[in-house]
C-alpha positions as CSV (number, residue, x, y, z in Angstrom):
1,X,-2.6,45.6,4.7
2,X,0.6,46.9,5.9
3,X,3.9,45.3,5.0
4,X,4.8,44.6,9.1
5,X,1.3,43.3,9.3
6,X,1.5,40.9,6.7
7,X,5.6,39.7,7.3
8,X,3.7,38.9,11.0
9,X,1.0,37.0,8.9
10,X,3.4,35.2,6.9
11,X,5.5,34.3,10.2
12,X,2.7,33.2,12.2
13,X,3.5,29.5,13.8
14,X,0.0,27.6,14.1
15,X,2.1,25.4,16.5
16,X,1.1,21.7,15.0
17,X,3.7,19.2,15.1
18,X,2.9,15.6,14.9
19,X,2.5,13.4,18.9
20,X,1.7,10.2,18.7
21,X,-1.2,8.7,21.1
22,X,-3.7,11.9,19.7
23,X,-6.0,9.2,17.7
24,X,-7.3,6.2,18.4
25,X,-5.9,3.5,16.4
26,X,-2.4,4.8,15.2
27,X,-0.9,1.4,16.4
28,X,-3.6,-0.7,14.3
29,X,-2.8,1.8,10.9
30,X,0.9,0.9,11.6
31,X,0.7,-2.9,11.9
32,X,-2.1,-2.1,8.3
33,X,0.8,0.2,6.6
34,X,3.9,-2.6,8.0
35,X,1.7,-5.3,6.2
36,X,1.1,-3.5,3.0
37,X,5.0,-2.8,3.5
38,X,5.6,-6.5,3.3
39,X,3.1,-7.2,0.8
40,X,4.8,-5.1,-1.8
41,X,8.5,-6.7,-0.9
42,X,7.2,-9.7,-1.4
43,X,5.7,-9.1,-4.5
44,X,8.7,-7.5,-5.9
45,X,10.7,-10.6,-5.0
46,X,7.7,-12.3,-7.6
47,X,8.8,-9.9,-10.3
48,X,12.1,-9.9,-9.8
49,X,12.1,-13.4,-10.2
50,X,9.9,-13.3,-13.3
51,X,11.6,-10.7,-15.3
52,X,15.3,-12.3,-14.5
53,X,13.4,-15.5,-16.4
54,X,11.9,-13.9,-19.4
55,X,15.5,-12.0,-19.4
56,X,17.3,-15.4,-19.7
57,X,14.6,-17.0,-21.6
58,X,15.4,-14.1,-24.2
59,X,18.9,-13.9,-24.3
60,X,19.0,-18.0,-25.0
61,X,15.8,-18.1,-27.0
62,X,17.5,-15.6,-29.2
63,X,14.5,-13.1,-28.6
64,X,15.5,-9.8,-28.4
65,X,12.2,-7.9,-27.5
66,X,11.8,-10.0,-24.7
67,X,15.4,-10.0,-23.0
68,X,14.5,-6.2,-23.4
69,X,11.5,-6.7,-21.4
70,X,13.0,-9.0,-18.7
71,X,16.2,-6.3,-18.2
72,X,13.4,-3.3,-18.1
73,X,11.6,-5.4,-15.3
74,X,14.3,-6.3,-13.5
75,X,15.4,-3.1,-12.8
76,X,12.2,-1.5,-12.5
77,X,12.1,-4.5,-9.5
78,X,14.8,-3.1,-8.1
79,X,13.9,0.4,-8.0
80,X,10.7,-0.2,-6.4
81,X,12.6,-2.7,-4.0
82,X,14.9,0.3,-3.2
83,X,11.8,2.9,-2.5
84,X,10.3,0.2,-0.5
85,X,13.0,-0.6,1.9
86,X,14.0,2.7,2.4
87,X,10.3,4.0,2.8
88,X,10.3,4.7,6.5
89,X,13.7,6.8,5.9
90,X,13.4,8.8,2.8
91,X,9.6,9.7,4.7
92,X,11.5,10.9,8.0
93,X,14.0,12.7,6.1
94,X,12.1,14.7,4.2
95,X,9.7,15.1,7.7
96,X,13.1,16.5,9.3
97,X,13.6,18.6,6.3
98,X,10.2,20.2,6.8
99,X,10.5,20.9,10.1
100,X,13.6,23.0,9.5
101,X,11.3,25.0,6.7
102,X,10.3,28.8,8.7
């Protein structure tokens, strides 16, 4: 293969870009992904609340392994509360960042 012939290969655009209304169904997996969405938050609101009690029941209990455990789960609450908020946006940013990829 010749070196023109395979910079055209490597150059070629297929021209997909996602278009909403192709599929059936797209608003129904939206509402199913929004709910799973919500789900998740709520869950982390669970565990938040559960590790800032074993956290406090540690620190007055005088246990240290499990005021360890309640700081570890508190944050790792966080975090995932973090990721799931900003879901929607860190997915479109790195969409736009894709795009811009030749």
């Amino acid at each position: 293969m010749k070196l023109i012939q395979h910079v055209q290969y490597l150059a070629y655009n297929p021209g997909v870009t996602p278009r909403e209304g192709g599929l059936p169904g797209l608003s129904v997996l939206k509402n199913v992904v929004s709910s799973i969405n919500l789900f998740g938050i709520v869950a982390v609101v669970g565990a938040l609340a559960l590790s800032a009690l074993v956290w406090a029941w540690g620190h007055h209990s005088g246990g240290p392994q499990a005021e360890a455990s309640g700081k570890k789960g508190t944050v790792v609450a966080a975090g995932c509360a973090l990721l799931l908020g900003a879901a929607n946006g860190i997915v479109a940013f790195f969409s736009a960042m894709g795009t811009q990829i030749h």
